[in-house]
mmCIF file of the N, C-alpha and C atoms, coordinates in Angstrom:
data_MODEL
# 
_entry.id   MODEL 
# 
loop_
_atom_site.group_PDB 
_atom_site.id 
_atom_site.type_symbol 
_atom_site.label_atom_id 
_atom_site.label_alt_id 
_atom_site.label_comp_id 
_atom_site.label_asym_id 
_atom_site.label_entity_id 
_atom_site.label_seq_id 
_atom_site.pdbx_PDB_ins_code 
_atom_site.Cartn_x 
_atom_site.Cartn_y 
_atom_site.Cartn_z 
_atom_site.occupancy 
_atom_site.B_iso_or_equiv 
_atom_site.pdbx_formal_charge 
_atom_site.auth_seq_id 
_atom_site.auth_comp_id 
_atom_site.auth_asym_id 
_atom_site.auth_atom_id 
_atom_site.pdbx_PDB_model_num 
ATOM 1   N N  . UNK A 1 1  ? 1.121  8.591   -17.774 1.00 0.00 ? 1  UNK A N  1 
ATOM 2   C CA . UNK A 1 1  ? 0.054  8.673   -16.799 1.00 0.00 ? 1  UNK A CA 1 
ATOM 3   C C  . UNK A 1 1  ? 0.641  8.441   -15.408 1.00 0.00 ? 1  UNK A C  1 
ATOM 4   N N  . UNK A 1 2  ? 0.114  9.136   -14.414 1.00 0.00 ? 2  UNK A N  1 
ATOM 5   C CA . UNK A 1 2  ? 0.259  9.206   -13.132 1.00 0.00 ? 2  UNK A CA 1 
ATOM 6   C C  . UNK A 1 2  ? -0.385 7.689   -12.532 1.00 0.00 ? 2  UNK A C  1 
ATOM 7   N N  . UNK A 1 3  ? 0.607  7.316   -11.421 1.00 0.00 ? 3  UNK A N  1 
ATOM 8   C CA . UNK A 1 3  ? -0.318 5.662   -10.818 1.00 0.00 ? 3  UNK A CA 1 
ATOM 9   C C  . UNK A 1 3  ? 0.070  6.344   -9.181  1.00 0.00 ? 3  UNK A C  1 
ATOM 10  N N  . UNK A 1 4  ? -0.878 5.664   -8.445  1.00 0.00 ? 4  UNK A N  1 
ATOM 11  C CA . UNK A 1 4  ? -0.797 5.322   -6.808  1.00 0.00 ? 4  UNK A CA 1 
ATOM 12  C C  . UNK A 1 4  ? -0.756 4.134   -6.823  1.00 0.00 ? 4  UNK A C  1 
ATOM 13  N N  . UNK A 1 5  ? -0.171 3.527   -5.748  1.00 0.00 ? 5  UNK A N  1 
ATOM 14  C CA . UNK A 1 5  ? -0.133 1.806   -5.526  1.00 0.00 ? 5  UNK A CA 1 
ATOM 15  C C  . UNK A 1 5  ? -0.445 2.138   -4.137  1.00 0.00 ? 5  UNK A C  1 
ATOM 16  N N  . UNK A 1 6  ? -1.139 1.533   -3.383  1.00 0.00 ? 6  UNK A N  1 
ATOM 17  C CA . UNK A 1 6  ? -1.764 1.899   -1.794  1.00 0.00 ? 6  UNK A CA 1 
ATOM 18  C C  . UNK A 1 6  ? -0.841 -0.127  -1.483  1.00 0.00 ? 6  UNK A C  1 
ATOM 19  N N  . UNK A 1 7  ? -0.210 -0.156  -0.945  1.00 0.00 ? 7  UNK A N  1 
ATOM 20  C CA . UNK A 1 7  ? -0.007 -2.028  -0.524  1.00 0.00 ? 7  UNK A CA 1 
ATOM 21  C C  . UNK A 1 7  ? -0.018 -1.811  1.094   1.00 0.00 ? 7  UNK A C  1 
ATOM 22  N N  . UNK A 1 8  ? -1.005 -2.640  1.596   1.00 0.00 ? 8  UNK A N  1 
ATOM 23  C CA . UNK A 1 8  ? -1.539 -3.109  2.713   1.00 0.00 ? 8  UNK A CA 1 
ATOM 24  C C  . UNK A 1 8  ? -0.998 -4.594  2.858   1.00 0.00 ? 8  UNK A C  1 
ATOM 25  N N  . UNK A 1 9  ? -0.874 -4.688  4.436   1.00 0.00 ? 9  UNK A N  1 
ATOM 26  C CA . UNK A 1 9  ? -0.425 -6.391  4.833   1.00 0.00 ? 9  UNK A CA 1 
ATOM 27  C C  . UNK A 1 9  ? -1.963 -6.955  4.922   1.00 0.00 ? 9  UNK A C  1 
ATOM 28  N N  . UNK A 1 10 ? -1.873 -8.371  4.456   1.00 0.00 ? 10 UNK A N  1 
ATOM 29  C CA . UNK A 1 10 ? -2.791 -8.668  4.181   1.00 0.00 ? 10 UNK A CA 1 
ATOM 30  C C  . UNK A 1 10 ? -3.398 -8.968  5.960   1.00 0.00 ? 10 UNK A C  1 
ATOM 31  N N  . UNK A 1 11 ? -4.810 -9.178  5.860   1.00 0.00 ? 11 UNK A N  1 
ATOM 32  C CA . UNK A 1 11 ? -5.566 -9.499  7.434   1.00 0.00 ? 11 UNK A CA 1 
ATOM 33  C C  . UNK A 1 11 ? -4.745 -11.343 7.660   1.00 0.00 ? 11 UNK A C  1 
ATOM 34  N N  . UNK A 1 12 ? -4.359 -11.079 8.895   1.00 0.00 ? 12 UNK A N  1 
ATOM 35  C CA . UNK A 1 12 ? -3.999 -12.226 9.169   1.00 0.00 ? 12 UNK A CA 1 
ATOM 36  C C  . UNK A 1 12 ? -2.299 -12.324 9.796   1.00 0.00 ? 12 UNK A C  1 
ATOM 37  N N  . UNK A 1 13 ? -1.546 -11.290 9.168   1.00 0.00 ? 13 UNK A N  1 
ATOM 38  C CA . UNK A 1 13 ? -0.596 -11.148 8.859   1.00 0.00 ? 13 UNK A CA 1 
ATOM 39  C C  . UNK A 1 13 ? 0.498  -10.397 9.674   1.00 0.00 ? 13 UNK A C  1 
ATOM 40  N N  . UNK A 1 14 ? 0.817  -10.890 10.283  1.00 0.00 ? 14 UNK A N  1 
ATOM 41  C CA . UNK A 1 14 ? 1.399  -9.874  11.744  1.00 0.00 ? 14 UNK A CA 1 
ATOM 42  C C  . UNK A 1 14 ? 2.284  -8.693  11.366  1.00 0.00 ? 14 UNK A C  1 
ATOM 43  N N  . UNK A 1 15 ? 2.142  -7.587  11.860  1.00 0.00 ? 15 UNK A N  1 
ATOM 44  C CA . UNK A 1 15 ? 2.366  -6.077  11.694  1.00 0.00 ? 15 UNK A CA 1 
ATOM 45  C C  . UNK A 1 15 ? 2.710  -5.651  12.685  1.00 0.00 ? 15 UNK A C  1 
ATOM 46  N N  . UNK A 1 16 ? 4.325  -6.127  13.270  1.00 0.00 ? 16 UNK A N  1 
ATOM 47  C CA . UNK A 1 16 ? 4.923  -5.045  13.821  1.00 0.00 ? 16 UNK A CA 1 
ATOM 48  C C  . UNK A 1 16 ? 5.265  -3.910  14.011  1.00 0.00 ? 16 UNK A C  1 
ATOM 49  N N  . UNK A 1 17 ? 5.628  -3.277  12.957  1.00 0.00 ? 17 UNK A N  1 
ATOM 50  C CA . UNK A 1 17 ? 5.187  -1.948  12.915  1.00 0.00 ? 17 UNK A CA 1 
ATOM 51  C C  . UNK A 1 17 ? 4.068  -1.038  13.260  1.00 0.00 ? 17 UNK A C  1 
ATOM 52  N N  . UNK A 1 18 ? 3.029  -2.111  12.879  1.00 0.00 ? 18 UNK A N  1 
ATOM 53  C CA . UNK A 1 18 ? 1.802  -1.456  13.390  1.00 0.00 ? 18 UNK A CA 1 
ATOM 54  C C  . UNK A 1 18 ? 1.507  -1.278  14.995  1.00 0.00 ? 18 UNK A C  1 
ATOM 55  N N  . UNK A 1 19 ? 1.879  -2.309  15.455  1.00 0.00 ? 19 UNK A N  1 
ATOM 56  C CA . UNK A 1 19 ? 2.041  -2.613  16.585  1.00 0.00 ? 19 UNK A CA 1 
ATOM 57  C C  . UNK A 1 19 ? 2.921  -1.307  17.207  1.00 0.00 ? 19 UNK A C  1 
ATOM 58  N N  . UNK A 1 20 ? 3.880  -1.433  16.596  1.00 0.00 ? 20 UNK A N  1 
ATOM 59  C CA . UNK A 1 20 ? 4.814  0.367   17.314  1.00 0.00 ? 20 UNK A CA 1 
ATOM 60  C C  . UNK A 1 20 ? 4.394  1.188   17.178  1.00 0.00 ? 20 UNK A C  1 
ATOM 61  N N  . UNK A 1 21 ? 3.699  1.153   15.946  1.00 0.00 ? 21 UNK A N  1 
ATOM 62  C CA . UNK A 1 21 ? 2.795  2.745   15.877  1.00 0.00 ? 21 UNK A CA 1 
ATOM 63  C C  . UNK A 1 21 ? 1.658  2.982   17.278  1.00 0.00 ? 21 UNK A C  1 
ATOM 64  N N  . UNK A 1 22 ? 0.890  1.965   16.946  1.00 0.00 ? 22 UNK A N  1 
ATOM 65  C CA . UNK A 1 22 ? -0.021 1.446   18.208  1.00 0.00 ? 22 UNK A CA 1 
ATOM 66  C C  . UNK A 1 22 ? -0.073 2.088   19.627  1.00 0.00 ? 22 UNK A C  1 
ATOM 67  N N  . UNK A 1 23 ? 1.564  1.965   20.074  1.00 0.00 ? 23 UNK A N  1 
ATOM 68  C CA . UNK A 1 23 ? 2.184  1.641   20.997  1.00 0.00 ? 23 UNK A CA 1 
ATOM 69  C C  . UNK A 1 23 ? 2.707  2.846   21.339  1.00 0.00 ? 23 UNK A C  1 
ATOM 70  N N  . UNK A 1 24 ? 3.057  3.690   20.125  1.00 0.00 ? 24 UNK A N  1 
ATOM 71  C CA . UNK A 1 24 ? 4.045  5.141   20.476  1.00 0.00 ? 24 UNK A CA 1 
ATOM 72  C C  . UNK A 1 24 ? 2.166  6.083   20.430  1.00 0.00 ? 24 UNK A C  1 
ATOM 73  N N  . UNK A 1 25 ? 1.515  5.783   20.299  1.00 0.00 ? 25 UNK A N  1 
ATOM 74  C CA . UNK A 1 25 ? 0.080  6.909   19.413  1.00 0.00 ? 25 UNK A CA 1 
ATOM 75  C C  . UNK A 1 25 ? -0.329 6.431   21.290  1.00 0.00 ? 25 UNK A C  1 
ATOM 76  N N  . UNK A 1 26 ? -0.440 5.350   22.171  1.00 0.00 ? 26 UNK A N  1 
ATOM 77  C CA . UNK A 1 26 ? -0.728 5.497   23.363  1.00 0.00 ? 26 UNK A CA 1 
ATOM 78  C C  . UNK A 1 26 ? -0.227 6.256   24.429  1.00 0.00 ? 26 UNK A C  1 
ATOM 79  N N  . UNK A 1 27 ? 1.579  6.097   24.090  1.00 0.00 ? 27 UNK A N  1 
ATOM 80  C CA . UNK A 1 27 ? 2.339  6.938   24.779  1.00 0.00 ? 27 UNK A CA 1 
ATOM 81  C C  . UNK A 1 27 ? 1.640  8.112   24.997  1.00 0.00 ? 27 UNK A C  1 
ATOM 82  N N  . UNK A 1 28 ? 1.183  8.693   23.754  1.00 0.00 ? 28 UNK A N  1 
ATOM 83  C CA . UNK A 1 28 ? 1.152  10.077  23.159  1.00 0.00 ? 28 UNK A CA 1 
ATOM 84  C C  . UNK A 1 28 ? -0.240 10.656  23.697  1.00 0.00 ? 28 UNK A C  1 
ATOM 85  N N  . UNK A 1 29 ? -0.931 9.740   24.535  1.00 0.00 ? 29 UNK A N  1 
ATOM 86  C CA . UNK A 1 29 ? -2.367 9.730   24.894  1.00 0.00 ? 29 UNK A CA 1 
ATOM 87  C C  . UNK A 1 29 ? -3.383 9.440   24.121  1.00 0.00 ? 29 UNK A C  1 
ATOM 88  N N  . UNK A 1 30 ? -3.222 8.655   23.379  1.00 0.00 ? 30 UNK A N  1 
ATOM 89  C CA . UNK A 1 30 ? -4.336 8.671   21.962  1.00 0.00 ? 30 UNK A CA 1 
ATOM 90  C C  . UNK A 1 30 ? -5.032 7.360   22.472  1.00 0.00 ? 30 UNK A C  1 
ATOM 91  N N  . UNK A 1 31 ? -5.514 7.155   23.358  1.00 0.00 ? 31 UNK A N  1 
ATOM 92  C CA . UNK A 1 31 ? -5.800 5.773   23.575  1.00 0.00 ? 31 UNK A CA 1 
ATOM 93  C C  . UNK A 1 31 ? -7.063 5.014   23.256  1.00 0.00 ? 31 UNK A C  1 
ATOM 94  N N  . UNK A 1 32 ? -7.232 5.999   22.117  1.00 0.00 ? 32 UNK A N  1 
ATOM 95  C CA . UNK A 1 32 ? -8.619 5.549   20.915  1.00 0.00 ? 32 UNK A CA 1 
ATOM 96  C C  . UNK A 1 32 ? -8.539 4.614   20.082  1.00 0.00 ? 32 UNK A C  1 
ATOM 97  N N  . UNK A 1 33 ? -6.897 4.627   19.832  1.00 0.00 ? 33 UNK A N  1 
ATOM 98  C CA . UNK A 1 33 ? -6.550 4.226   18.464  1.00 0.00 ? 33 UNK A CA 1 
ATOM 99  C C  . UNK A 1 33 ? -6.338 2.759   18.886  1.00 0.00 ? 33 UNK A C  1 
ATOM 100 N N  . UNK A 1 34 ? -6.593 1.757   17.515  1.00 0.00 ? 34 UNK A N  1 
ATOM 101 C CA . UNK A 1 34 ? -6.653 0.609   17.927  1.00 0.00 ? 34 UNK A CA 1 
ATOM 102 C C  . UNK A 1 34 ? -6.380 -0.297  17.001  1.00 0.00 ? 34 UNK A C  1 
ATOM 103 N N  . UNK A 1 35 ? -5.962 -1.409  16.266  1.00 0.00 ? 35 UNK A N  1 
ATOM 104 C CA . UNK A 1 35 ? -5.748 -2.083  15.339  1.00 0.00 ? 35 UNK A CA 1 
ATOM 105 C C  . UNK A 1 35 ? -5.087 -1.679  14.411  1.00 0.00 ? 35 UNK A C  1 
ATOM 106 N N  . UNK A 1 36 ? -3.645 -0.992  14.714  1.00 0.00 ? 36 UNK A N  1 
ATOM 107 C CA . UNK A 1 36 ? -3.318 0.070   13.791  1.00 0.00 ? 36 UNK A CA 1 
ATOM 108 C C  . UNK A 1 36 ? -2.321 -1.416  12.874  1.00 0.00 ? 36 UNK A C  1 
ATOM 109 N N  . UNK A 1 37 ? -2.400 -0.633  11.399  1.00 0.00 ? 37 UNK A N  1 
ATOM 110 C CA . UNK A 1 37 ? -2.105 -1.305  10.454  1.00 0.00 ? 37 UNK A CA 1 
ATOM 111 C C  . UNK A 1 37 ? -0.789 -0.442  9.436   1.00 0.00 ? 37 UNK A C  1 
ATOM 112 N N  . UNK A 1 38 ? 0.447  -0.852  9.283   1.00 0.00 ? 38 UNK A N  1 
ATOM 113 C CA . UNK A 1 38 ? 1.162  0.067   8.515   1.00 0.00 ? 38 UNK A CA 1 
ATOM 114 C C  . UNK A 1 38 ? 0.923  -0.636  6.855   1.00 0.00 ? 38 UNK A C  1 
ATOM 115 N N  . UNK A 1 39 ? 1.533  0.592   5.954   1.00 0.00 ? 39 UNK A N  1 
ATOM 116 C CA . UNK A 1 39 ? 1.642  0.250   4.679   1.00 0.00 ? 39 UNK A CA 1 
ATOM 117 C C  . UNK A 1 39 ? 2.039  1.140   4.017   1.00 0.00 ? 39 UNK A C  1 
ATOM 118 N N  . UNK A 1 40 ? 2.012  1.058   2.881   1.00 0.00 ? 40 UNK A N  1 
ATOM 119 C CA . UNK A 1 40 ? 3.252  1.774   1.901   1.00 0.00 ? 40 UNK A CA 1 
ATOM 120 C C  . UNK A 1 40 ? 2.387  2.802   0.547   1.00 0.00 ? 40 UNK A C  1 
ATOM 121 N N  . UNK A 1 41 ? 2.425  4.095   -0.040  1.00 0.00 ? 41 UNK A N  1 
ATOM 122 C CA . UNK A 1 41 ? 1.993  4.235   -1.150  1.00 0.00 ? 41 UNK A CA 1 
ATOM 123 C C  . UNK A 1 41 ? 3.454  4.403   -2.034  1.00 0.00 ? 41 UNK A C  1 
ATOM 124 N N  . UNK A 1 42 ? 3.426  3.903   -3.514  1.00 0.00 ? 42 UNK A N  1 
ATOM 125 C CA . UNK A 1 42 ? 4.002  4.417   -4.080  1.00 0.00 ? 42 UNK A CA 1 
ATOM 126 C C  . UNK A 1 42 ? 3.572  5.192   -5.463  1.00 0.00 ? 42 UNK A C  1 
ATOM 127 N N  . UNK A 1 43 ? 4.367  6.084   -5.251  1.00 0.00 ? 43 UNK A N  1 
ATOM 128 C CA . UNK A 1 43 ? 3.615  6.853   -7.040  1.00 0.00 ? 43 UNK A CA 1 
ATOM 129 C C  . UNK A 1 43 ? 4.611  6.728   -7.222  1.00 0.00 ? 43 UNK A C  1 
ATOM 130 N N  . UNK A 1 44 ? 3.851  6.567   -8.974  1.00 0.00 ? 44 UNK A N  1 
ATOM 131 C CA . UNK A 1 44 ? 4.867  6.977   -10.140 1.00 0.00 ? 44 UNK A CA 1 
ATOM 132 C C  . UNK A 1 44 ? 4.305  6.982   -11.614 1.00 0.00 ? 44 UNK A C  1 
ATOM 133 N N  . UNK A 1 45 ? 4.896  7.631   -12.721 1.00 0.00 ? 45 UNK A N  1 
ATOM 134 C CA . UNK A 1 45 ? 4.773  8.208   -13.773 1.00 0.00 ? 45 UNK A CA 1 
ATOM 135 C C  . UNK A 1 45 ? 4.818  6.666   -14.939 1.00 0.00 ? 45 UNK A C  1 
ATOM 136 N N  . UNK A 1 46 ? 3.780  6.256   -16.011 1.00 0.00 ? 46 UNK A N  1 
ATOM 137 C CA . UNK A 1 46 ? 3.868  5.352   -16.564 1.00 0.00 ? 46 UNK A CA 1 
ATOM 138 C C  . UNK A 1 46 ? 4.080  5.864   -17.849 1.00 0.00 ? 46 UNK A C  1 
ATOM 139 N N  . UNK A 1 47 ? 5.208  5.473   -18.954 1.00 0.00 ? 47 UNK A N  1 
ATOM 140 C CA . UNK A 1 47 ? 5.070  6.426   -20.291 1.00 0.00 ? 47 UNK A CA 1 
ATOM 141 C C  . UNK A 1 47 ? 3.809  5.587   -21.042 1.00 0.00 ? 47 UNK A C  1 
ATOM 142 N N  . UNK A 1 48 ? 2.388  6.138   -20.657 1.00 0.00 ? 48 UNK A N  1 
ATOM 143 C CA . UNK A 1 48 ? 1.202  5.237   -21.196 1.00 0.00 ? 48 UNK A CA 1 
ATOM 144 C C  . UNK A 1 48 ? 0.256  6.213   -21.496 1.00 0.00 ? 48 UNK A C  1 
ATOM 145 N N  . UNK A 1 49 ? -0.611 6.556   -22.567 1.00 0.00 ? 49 UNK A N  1 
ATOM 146 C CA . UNK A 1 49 ? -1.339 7.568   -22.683 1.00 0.00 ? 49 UNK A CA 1 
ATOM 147 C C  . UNK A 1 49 ? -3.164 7.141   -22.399 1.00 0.00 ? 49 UNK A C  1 
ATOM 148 N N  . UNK A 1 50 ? -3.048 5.476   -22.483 1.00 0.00 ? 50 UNK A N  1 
ATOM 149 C CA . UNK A 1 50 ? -3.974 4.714   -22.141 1.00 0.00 ? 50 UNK A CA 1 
ATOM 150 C C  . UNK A 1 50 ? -4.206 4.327   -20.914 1.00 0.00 ? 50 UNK A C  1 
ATOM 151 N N  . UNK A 1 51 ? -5.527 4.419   -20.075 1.00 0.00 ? 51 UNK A N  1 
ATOM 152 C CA . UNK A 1 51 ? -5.622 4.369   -18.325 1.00 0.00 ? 51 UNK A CA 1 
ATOM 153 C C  . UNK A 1 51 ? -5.504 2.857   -18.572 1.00 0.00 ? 51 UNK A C  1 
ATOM 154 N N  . UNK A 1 52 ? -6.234 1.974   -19.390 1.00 0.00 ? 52 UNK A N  1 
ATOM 155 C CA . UNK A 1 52 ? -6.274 0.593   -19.135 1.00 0.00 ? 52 UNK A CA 1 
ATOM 156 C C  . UNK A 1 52 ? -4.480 0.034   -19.002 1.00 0.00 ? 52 UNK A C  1 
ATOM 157 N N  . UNK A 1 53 ? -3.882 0.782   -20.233 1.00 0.00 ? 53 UNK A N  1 
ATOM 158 C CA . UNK A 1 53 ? -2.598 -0.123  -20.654 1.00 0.00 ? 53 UNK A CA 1 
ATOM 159 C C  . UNK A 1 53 ? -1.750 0.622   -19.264 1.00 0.00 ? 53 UNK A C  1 
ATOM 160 N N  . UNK A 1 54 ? -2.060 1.717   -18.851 1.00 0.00 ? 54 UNK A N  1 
ATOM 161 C CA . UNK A 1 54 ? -1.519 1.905   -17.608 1.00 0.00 ? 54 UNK A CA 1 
ATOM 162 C C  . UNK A 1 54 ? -1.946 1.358   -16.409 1.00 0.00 ? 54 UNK A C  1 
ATOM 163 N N  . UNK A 1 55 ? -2.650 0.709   -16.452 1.00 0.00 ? 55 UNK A N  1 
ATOM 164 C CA . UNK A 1 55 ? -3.068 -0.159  -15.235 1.00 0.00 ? 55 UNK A CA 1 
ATOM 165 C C  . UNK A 1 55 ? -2.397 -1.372  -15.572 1.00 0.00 ? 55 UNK A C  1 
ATOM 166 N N  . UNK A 1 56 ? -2.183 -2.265  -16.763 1.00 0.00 ? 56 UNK A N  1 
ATOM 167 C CA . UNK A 1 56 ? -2.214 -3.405  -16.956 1.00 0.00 ? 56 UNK A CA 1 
ATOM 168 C C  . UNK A 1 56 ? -0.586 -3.318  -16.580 1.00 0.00 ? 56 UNK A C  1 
ATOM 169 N N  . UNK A 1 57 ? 0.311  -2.399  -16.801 1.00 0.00 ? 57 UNK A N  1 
ATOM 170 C CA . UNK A 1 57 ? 1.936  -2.159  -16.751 1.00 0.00 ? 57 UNK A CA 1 
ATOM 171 C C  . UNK A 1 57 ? 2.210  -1.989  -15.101 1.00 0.00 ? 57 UNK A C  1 
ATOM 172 N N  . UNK A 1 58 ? 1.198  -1.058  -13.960 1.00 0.00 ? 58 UNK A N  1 
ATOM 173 C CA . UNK A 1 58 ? 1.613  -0.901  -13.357 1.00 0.00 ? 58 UNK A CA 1 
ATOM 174 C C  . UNK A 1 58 ? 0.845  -2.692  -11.946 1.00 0.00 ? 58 UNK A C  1 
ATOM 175 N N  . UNK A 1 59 ? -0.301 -3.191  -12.664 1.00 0.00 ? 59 UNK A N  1 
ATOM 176 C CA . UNK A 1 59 ? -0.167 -4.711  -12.323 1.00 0.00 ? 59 UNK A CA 1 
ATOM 177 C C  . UNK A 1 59 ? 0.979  -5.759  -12.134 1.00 0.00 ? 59 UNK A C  1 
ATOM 178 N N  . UNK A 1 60 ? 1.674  -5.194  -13.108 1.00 0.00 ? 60 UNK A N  1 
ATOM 179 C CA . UNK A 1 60 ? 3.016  -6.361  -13.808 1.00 0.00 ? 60 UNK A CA 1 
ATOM 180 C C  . UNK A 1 60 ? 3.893  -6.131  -12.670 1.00 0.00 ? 60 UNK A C  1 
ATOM 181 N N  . UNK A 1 61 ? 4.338  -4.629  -12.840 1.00 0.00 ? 61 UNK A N  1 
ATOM 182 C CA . UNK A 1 61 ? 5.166  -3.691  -11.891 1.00 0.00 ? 61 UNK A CA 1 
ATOM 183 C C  . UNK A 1 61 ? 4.998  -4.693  -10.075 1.00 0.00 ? 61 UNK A C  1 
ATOM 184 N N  . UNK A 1 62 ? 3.244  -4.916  -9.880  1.00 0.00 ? 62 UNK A N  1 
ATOM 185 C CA . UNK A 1 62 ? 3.439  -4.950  -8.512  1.00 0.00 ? 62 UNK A CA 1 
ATOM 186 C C  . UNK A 1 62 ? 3.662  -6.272  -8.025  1.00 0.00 ? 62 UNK A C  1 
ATOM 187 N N  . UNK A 1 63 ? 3.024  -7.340  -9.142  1.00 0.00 ? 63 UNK A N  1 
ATOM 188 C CA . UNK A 1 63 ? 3.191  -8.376  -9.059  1.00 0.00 ? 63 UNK A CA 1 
ATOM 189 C C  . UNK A 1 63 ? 4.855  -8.918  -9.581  1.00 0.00 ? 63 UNK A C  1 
ATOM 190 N N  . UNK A 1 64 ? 5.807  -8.258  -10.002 1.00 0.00 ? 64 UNK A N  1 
ATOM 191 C CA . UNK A 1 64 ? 6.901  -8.729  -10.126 1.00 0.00 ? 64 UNK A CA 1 
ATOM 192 C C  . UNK A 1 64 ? 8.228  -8.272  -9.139  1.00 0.00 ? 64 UNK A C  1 
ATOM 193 N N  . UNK A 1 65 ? 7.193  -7.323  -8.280  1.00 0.00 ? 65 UNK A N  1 
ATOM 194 C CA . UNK A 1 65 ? 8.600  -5.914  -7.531  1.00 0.00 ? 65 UNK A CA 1 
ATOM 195 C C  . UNK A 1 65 ? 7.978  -5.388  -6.520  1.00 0.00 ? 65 UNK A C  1 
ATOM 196 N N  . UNK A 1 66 ? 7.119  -4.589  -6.889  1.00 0.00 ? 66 UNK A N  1 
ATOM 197 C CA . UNK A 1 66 ? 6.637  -3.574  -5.680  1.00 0.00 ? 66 UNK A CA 1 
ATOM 198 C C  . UNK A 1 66 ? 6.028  -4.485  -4.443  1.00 0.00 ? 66 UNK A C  1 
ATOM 199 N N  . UNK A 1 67 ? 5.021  -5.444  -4.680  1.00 0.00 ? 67 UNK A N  1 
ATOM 200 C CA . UNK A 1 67 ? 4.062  -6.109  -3.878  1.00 0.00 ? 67 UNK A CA 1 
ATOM 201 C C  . UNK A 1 67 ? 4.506  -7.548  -3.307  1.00 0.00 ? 67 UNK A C  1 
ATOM 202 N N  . UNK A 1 68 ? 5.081  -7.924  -2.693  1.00 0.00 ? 68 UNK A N  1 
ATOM 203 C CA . UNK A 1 68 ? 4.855  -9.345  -2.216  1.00 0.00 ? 68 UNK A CA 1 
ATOM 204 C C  . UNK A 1 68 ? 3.320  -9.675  -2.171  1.00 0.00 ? 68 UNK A C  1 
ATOM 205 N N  . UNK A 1 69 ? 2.889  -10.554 -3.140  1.00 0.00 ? 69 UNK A N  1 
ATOM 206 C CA . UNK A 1 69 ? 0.823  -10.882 -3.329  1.00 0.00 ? 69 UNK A CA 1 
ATOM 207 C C  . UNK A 1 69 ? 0.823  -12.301 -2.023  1.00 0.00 ? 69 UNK A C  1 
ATOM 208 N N  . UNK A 1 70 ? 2.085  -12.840 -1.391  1.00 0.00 ? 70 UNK A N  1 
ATOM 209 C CA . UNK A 1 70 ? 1.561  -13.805 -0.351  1.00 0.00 ? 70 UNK A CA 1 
ATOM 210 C C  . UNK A 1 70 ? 1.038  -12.966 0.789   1.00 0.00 ? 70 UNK A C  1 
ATOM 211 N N  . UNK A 1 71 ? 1.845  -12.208 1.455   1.00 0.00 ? 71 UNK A N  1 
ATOM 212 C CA . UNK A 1 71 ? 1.341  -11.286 2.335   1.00 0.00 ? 71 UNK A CA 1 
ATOM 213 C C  . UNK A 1 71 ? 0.920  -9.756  2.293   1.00 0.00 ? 71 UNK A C  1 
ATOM 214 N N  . UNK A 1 72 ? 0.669  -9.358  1.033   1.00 0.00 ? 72 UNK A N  1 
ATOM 215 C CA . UNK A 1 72 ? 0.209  -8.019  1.208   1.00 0.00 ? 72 UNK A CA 1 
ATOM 216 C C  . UNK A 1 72 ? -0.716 -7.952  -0.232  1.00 0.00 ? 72 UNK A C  1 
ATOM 217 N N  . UNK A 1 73 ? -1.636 -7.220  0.056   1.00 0.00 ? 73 UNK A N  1 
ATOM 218 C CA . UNK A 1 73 ? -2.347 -6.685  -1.035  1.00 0.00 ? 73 UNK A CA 1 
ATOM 219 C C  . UNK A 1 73 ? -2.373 -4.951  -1.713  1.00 0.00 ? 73 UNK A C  1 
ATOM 220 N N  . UNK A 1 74 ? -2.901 -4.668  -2.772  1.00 0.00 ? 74 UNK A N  1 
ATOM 221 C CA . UNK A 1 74 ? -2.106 -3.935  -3.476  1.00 0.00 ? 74 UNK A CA 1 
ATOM 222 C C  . UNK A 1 74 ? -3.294 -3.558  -4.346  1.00 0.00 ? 74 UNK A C  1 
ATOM 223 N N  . UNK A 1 75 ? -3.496 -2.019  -4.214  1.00 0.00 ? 75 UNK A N  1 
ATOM 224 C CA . UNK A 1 75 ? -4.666 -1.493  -4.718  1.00 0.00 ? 75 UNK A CA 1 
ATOM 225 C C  . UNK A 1 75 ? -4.231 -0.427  -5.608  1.00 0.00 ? 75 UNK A C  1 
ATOM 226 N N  . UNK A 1 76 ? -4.258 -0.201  -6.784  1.00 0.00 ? 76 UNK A N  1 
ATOM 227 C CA . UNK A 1 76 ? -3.994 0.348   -8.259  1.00 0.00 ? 76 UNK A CA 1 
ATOM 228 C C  . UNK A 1 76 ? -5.080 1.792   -8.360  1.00 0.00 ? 76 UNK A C  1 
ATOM 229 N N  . UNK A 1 77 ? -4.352 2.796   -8.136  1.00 0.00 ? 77 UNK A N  1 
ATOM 230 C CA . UNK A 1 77 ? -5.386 3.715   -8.703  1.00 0.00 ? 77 UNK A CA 1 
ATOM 231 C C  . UNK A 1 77 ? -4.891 4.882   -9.466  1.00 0.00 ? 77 UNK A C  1 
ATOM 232 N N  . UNK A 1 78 ? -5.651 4.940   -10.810 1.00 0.00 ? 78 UNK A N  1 
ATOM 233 C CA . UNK A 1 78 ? -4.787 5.627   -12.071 1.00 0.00 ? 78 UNK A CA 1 
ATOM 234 C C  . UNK A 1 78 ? -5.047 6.884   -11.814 1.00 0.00 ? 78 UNK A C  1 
ATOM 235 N N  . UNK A 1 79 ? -4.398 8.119   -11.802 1.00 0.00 ? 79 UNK A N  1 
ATOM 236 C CA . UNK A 1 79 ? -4.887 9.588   -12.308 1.00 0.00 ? 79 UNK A CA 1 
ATOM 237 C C  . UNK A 1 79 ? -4.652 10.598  -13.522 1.00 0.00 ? 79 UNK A C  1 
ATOM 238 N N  . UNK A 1 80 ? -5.311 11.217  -13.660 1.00 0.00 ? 80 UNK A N  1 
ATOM 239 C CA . UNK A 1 80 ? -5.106 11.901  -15.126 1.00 0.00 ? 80 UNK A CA 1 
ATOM 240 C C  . UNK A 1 80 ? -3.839 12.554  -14.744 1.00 0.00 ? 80 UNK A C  1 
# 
């Protein structure tokens, strides 16, 4: 089964990057944009034919590797 992992810095949490993005999107005249926030998706392929047991593997995955859970959060979404 196919997974997305969406990981966001958690609110609170200072985002430099975001901040450059911010910063280059004003350069650029965009001067709408505002509270910009960076983050990461990763896909990938689980050998799981079950959505649950593929969720429960790619949990493990984020909480042991992909995700730092002090500062970022981490949203799981399975596809056929």
């Amino acid at each position: 089964m196919k997974a997305k992992v969406h990981i966001t810095l958690k609110p609170g949490v200072l985002d430099p990057q975001g901040k450059a993005i911010e910063g280059a999107l004003r350069g650029l005249g965009f001067t709408n944009a505002s509270q910009v926030r960076q983050g990461k998706v990763i896909e990938l392929t689980v050998d799981e034919t079950n959505a649950a047991a593929a969720r429960t593997r790619v949990e493990d995955m984020c909480k042991r590797l992909l995700a730092n859970p002090v500062m970022e959060n981490y949203d799981i979404e399975i596809l056929d």
